[in-house]
N, C-alpha and C positions, 0 to 999 in steps of 0.2 A: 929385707923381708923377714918380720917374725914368724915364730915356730905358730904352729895350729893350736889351738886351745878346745878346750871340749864345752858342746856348746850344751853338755848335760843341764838340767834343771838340777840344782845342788839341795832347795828347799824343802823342806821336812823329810829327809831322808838323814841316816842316822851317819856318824861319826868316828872312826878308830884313827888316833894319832892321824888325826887333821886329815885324812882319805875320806871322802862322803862315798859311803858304800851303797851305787848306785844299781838300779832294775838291770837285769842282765835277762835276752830270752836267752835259756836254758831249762834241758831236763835234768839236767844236775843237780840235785838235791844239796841245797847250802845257804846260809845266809844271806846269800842277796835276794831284795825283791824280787818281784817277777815282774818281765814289761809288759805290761800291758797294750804299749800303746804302737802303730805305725811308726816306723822312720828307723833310724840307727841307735842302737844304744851301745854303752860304753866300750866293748869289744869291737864294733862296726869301726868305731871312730880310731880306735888305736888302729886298726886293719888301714882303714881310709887313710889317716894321716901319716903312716907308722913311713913309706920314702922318702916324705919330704919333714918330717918333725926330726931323721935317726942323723940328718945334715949340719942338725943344729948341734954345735956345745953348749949356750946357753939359752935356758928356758926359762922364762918371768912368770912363776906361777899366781896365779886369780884366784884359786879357790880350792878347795878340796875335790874337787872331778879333774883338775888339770891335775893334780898331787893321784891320784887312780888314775889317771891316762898316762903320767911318768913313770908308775912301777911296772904296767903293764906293758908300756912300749921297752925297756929295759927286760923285762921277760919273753917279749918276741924276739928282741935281738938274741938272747941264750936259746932260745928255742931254733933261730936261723944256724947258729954253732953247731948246736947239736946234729942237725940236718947234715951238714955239711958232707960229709962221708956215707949217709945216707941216700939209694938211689930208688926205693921204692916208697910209695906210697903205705901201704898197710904197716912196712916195720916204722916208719917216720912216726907215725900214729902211736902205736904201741910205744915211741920210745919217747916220745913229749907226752905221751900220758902218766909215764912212768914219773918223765921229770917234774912233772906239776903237780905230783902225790907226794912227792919228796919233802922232808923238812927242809924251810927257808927261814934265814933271817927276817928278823922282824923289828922296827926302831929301836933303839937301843941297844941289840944285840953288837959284840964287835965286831963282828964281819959283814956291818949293814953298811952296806956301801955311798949308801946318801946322804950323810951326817945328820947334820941338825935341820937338814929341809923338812924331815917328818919329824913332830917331836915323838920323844918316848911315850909309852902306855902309860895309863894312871895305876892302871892297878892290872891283876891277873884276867878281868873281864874283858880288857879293852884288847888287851894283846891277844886272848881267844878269838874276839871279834875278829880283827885285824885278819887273825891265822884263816880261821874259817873261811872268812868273804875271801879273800885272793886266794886259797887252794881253789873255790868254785870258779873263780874270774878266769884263773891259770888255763885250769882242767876245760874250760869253754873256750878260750882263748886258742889252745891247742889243735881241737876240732875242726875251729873255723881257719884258721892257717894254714890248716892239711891239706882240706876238702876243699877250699878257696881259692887258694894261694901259691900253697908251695909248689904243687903238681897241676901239668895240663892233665886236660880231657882224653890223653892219649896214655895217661901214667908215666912219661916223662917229667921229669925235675924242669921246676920253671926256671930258667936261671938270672932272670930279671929279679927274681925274690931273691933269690940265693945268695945272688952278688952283693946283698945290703948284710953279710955274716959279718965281712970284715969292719966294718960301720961301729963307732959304738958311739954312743946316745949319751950326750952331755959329757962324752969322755971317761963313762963309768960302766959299768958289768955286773950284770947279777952274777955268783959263784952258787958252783952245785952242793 
């Protein structure tokens, strides 16, 4: 069985080191579009696929939204880390909000963990780009993982999510 791929519309949307920085709803003020439209966008889909895609070591990337659905399922899994020792809700929040403000490798950097699947920026814009759109993808990402996911209706720790910490995705890990 292959991995899930994203079934985002990749067309006329813009570009950084091969990631198509796609509509995200969000009130986060940042570079990516705003979705306009019904259905999932690109954080839904990481969310939806993110127990059965974290199974797989090898992913055959299609396009730039599967390349945005692999950095970001890679930042769910550090975000499930993080969690870990975490048993409420409100600090879980505060403390992946913190992490997705953080500075992050970005391609090319040495401690980017996915080699040559992203290429490098062209120049200083592209890598701003890059920075920009995933601190807002991150920082949205977070939210809906909290409020979603991580924790039942009762404020206990779901431990169906949890259990996917020790999981890593393609064999790799984002570093803080």
């Amino acid at each position: 069985m292959p991995a899930y791929h994203s079934k985002q519309n990749t067309e006329g949307y813009e570009e950084a080191c091969s990631c198509t920085l796609l509509p995200i709803k969000s009130d986060i003020k940042g570079q990516a579009p705003i979705y306009n439209e019904n259905g999932e966008d690109i954080i839904d889909e990481v969310l939806t696929y993110f127990r059965a895609n974290v199974l797989f070591r090898n992913f055959d990337v299609k396009n730039g939204a599967d390349r945005t659905l692999i950095y970001l399922t890679l930042f769910a899994c550090q975000c499930l880390v993080k969690c870990e020792k975490i048993d409420d809700k409100p600090t879980a929040l505060r403390e992946l909000k913190e992490l997705s403000r953080k500075q992050f490798a970005i391609p090319g950097d040495a401690n980017w963990p996915l080699g040559s699947l992203y290429p490098q920026p062209t120049n200083r814009n592209e890598s701003d780009l890059f920075r920009a759109y995933f601190k807002q993808a991150r920082e949205e990402l977070c939210i809906r993982l909290v409020e979603r996911h991580l924790f039942d209706q009762d404020g206990s720790k779901n431990k169906w999510w949890q259990s996917f910490s020790k999981r890593k995705f393609m064999g790799k890990e984002l570093k803080e």
